[in-house]
Every structure is written in structure tokens, then in C-alpha cells.
TIVEXRO-805819 format. One record per residue: residue number from 1; x, y, z of N, C-alpha, C, O in turn; chain; residue in one letter. Coordinates in pm, whole numbers. Layout:
residues N
seq:n_east:n_north:n_up:ca_east:ca_north:ca_up:c_east:c_north:c_up:o_east:o_north:o_up:mol:type
NUM:X:Y:Z:X:Y:Z:X:Y:Z:X:Y:Z:A:A
...
//
This chain:
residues 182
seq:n_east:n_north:n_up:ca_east:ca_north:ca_up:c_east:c_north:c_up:o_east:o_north:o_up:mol:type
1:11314:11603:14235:11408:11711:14214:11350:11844:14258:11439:11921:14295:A:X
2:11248:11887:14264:11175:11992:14258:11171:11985:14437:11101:12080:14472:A:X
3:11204:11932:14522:11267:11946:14660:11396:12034:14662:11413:12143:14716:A:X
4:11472:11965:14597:11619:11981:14615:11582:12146:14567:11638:12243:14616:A:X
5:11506:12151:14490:11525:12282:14413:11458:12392:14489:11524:12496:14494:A:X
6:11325:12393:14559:11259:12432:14628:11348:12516:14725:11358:12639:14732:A:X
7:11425:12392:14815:11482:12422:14942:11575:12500:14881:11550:12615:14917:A:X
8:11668:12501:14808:11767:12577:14732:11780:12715:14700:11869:12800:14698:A:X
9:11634:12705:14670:11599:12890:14636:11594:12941:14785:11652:13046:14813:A:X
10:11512:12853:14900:11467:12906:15000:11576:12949:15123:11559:13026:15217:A:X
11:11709:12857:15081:11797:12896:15133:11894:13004:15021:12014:13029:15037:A:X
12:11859:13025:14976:11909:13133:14912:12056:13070:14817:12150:13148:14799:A:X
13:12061:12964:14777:12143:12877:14685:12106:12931:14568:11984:12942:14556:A:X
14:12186:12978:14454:12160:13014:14306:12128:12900:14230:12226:12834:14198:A:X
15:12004:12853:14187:12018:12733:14091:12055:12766:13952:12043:12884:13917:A:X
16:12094:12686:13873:12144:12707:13759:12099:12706:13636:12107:12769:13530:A:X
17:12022:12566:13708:11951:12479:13593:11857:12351:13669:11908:12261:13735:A:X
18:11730:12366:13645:11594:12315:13688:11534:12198:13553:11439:12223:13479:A:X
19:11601:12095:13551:11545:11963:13394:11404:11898:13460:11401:11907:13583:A:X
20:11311:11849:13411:11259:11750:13451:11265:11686:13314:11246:11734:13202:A:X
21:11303:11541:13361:11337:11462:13252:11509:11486:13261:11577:11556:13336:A:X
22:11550:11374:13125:11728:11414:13146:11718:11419:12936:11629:11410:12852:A:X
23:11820:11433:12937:11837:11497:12772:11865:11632:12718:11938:11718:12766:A:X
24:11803:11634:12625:11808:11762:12587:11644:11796:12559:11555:11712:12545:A:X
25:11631:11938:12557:11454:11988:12572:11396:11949:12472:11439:11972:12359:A:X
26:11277:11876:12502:11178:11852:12392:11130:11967:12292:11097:12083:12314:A:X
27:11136:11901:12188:11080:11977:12103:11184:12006:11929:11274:11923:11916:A:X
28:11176:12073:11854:11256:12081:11722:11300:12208:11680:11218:12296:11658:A:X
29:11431:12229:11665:11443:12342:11602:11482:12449:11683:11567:12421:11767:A:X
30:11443:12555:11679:11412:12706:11805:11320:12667:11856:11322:12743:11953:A:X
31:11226:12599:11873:11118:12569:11954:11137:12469:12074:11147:12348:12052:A:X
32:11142:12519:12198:11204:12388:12312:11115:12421:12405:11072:12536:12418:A:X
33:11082:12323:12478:11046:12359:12612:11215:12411:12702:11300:12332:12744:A:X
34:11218:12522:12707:11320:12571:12790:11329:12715:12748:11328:12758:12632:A:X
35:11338:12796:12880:11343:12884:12910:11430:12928:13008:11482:12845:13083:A:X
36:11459:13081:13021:11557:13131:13179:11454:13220:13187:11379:13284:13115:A:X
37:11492:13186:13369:11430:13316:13436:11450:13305:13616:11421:13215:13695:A:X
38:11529:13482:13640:11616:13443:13739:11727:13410:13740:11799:13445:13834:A:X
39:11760:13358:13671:11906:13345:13624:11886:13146:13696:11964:13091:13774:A:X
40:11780:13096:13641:11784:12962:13601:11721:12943:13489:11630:13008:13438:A:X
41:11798:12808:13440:11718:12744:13313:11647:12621:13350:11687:12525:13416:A:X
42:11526:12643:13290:11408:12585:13341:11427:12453:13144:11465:12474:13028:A:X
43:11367:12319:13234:11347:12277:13038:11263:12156:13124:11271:12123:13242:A:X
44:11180:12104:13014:11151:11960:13019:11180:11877:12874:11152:11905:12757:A:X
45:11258:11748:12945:11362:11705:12856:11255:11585:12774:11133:11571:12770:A:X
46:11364:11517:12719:11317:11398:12634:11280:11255:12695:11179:11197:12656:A:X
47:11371:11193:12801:11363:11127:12911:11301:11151:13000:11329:11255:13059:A:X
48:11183:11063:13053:11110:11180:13168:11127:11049:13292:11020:11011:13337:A:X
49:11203:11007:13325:11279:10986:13414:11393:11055:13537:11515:11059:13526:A:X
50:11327:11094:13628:11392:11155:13704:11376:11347:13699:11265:11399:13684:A:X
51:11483:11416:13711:11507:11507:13699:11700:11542:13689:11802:11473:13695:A:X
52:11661:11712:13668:11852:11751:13731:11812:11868:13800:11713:11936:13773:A:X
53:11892:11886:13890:11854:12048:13956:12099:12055:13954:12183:11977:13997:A:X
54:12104:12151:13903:12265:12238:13933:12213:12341:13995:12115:12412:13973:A:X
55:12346:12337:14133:12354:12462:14165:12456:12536:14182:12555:12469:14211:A:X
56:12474:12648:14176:12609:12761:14174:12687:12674:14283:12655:12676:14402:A:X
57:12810:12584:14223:12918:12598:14330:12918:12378:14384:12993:12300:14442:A:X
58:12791:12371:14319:12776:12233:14330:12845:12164:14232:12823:12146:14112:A:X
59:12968:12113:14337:13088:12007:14250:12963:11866:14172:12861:11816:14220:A:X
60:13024:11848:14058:12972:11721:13970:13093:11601:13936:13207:11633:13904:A:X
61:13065:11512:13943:13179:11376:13893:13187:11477:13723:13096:11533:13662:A:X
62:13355:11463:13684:13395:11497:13584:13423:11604:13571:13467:11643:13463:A:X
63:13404:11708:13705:13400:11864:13638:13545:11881:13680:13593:11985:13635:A:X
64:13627:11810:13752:13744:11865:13780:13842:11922:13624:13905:12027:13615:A:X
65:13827:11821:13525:13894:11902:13411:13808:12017:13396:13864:12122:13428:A:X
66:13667:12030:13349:13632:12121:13327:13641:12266:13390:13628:12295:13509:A:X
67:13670:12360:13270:13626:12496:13344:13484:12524:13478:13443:12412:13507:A:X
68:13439:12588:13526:13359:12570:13653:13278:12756:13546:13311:12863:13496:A:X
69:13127:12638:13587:13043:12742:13512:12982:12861:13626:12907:12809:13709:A:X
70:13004:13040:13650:13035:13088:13754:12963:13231:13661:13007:13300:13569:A:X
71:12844:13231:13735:12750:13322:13616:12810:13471:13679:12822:13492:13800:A:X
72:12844:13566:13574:12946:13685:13594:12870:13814:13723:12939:13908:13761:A:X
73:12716:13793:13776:12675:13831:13862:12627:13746:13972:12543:13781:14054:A:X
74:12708:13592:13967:12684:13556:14123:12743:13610:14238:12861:13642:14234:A:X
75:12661:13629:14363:12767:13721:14476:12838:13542:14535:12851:13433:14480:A:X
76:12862:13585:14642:12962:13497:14753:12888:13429:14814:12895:13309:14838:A:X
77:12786:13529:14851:12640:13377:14919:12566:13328:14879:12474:13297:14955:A:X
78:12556:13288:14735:12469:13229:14622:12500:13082:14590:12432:13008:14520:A:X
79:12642:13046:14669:12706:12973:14610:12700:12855:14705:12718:12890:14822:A:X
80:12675:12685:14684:12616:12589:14783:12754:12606:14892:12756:12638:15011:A:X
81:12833:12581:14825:12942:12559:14967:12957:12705:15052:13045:12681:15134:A:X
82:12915:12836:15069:12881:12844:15155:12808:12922:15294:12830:13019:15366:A:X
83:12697:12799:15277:12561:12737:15300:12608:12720:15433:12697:12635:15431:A:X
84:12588:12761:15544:12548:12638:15687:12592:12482:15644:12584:12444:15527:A:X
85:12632:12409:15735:12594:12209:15687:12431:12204:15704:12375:12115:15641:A:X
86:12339:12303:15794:12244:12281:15823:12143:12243:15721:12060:12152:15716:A:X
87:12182:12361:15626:12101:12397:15492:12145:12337:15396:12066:12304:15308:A:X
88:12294:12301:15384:12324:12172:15271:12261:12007:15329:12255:11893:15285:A:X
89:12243:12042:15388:12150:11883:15476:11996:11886:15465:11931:11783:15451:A:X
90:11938:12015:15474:11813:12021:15443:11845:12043:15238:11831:11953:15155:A:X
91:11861:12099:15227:11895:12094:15000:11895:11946:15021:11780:11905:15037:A:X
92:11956:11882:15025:11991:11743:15009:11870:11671:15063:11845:11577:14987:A:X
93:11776:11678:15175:11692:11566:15181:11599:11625:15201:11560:11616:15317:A:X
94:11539:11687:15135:11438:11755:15071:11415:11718:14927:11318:11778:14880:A:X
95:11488:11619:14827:11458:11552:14704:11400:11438:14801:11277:11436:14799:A:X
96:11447:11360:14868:11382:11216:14885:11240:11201:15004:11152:11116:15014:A:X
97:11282:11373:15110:11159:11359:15149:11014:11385:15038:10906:11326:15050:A:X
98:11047:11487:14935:10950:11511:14841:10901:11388:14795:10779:11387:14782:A:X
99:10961:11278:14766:10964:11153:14705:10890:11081:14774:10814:11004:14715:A:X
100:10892:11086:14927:10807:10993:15010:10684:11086:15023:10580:11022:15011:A:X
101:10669:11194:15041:10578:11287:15073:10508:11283:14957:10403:11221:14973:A:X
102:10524:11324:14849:10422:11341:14762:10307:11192:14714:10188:11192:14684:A:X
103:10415:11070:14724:10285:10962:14700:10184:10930:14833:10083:10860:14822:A:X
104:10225:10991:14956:10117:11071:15032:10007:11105:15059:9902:11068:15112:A:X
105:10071:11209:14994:9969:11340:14966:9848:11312:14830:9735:11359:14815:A:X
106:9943:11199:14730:9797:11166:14635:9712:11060:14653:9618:11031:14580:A:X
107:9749:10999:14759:9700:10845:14835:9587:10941:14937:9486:10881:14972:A:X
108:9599:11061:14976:9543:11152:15066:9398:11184:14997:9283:11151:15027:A:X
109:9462:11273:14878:9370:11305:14813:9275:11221:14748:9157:11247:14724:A:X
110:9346:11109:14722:9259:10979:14652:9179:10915:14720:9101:10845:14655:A:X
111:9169:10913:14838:9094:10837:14978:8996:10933:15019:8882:10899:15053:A:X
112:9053:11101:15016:8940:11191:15019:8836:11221:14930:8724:11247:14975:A:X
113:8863:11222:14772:8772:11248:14648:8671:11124:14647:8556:11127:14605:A:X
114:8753:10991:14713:8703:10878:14718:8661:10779:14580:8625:10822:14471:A:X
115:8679:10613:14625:8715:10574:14532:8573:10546:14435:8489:10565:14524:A:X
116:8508:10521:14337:8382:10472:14280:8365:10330:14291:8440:10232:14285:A:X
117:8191:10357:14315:8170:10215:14368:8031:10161:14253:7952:10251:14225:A:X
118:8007:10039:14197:7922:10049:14062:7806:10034:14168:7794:9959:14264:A:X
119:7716:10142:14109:7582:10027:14183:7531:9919:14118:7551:9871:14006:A:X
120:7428:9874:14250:7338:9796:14238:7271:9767:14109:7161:9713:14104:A:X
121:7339:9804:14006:7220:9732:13849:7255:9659:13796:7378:9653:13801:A:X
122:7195:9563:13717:7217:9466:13673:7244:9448:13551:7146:9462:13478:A:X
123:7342:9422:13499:7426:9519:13386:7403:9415:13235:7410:9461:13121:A:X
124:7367:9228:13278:7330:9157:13143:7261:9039:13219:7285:9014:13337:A:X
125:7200:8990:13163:7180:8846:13207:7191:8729:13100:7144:8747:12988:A:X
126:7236:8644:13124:7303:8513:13069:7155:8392:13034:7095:8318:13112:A:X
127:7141:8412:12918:7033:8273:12892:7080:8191:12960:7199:8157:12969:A:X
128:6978:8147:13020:6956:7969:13103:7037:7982:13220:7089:7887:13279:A:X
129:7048:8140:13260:7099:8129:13429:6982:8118:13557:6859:8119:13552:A:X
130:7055:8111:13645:6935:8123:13762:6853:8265:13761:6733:8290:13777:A:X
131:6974:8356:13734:6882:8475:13693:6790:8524:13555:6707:8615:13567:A:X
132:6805:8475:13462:6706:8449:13376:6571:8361:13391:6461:8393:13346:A:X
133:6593:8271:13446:6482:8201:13455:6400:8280:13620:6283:8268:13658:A:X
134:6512:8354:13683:6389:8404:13776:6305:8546:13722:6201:8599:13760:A:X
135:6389:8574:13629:6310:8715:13551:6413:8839:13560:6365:8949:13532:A:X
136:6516:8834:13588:6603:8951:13622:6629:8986:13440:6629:8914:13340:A:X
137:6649:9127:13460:6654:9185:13314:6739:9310:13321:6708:9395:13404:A:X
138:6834:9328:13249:6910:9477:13189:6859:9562:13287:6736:9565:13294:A:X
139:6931:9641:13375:6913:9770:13394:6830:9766:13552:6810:9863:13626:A:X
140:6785:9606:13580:6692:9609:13713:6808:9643:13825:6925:9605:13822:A:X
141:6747:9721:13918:6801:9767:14008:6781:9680:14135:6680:9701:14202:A:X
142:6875:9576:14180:6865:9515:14281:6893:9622:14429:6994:9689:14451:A:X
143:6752:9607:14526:6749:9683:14630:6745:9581:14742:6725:9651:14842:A:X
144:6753:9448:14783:6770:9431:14914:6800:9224:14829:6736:9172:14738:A:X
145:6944:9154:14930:6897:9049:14923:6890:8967:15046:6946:8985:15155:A:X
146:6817:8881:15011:6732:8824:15173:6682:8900:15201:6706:8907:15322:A:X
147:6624:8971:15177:6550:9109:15261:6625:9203:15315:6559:9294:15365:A:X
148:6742:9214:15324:6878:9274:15381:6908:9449:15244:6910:9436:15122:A:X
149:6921:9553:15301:6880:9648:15178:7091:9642:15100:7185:9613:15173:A:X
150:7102:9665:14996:7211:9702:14954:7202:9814:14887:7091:9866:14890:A:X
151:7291:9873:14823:7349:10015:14779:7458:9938:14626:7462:9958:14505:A:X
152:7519:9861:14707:7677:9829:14538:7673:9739:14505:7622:9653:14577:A:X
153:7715:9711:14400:7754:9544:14352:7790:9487:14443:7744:9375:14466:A:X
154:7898:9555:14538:7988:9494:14610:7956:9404:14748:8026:9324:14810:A:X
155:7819:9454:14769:7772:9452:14859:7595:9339:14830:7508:9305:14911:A:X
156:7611:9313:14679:7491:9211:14629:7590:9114:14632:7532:9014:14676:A:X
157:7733:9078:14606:7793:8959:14574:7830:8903:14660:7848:8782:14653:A:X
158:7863:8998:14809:7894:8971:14944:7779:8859:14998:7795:8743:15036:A:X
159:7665:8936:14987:7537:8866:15044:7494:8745:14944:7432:8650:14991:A:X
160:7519:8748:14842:7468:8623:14729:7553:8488:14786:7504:8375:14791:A:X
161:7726:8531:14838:7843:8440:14843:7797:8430:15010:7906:8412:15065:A:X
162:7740:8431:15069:7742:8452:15236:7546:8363:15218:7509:8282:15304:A:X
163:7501:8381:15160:7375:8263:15136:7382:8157:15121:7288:8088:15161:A:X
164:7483:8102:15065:7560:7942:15029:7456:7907:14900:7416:7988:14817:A:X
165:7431:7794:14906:7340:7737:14747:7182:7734:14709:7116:7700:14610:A:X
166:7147:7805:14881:6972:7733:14871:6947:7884:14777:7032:7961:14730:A:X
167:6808:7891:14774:6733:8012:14674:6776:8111:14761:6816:8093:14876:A:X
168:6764:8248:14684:6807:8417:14722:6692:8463:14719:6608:8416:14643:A:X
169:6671:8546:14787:6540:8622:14753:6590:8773:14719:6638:8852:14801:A:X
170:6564:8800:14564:6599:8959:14581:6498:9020:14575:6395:8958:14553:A:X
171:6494:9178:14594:6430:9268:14553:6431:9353:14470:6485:9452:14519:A:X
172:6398:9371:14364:6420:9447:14216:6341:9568:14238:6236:9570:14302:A:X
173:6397:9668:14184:6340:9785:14142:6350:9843:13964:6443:9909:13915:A:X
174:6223:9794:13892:6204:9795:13759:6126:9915:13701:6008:9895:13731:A:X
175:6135:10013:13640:6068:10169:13616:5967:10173:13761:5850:10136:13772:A:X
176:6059:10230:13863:5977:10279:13964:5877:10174:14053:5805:10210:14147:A:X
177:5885:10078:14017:5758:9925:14066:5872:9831:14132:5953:9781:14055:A:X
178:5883:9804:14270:5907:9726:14328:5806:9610:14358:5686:9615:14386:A:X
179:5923:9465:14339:5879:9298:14383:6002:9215:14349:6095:9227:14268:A:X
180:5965:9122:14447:6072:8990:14478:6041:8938:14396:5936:8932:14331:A:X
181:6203:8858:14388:6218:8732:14286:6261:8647:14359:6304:8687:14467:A:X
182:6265:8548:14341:6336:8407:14384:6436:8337:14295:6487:8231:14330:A:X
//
């Protein structure tokens, strides 16, 4: 919604009323999230599904009985119908480009901050595994297997599954003292 609404102001459309969420404003009493300013009402509702954006002059299903809400200082060009088709075409798909654009832009940012990767430590070991009986312990820092160096888990389980069944040879790093295990 916050497209539709964007473009609205920018074409110079009067909005009316700015919801995120649908309902009525959260909160009890005199106390709401909702406010005016500009001569819109701003709220965040109870439903936080979706949004509403009204604007001066924007027909709604049902309003034909109703009186038509017509704030006593709107001028003549405030009003959507009339807008260019250009600019009622940009108001209008400017909600769904926002919609494709913004999961984007956080797929953008999320690929740039980048994702976390665990390292290389060895986080428990299991009585009577292969790694117990070769000596691996809490906290050892596996640095190369087969002799091959790694950095992530991701990248010890790659090389463990790519060795097939015979012995591994790792390299541990235990308070600062590097040596192989088998």
C-alpha cells in the first residue's frame, strides 16, 4: 500500500487515509495508533494483513448510497479522477510493483550483509564414535581434512562425505598446538 500511497502524494492526489493493517487502530480507549497530518489519517490497525490507502475522489464498492467524503479545503486538482490516465496508471501499479520490489531489495540486502557460516569446531563428541576413539574433543578446531585446509562445517562434511569409508586424516587445532588424527 505504501506504493499506491507514495505515488499519490507525488502526483499530487489528496490521500485521505493511510491503514496498515485493516480494522480499527490498535490500541484502548483515547490511546490509538492514529493520527492526522496533512490532511491524512495515518493508523496501524488490528489486522496486519495488507493495508488501505483512500484517496480524495477514489470511487469504493458501496459508496454509491453513501454521502461522498469531500474534505471542505480540497481544491479541483487534489482529486484522483482528475489525474492524467498516465498518473492513475502509475497510483495503481506502484502497490504491486512495491510488492515485487521490496522482497528484492531484502534478498539484496541479505546476500550483501551475508549469510553465517558455523565454523570449523567441534561442537560434542559421541562415546564410542570414530571420533572419540580417535581423540577429538569439545571445542577442537578442525583445520585441514586429508590434508586439504577448511574454514566451515560446511566444508569438513563436504570432504568427510567425498572420502567414502577408508580412515580421514584430520588436523586439529587444540589451545594453540597443532597434530593429526586418524
Amino acid at each position: 500500500e505504501f506504493g499506491h500511497f507514495i505515488v499519490a502524494k507525488l502526483c499530487g492526489v489528496r490521500v485521505l487515509k493511510f491503514s496498515i493493517g485493516f480494522g480499527s487502530a490498535i490500541g484502548f480507549g483515547d490511546y490509538r495508533l492514529r493520527w492526522e497530518r496533512g490532511g491524512t489519517e495515518y493508523m496501524v490497525a488490528w489486522v496486519p494483513f495488507g493495508g488501505f490507502v483512500r484517496m480524495l475522489g477514489e470511487p469504493l464498492p458501496g459508496d454509491a448510497d453513501a454521502p461522498s467524503i469531500v474534505p471542505v479545503d480540497a481544491r479541483p486538482d487534489e482529486f484522483l479522477e482528475s489525474k492524467p490516465v498516465w498518473q492513475k496508471i502509475a497510483i495503481t501499479l506502484a502497490g504491486p510493483a512495491m510488492n515485487l520490489g521490496l522482497p528484492i531489495l531484502i534478498f539484496m540486502l541479505m546476500l550483501w550483509a551475508g549469510i553465517p557460516k558455523t565454523a570449523s569446531v567441534v561442537g560434542m563428541v559421541e562415546r564410542g564414535s570414530p571420533a572419540a576413539s580417535a581423540g577429538l574433543q569439545a571445542g577442537d578446531l578442525i583445520v585441514a581434512v586429508n590434508r586439504q585446509p577448511v574454514r566451515w562445517w560446511a566444508e569438513v562434511r563436504e570432504k568427510i562425505e567425498a572420502s567414502g569409508a577408508g580412515d580421514i586424516e584430520l588436523t586439529l587445532s587444540r589451545q594453540d598446538e597443532e597434530f593429526d588424527v586418524q
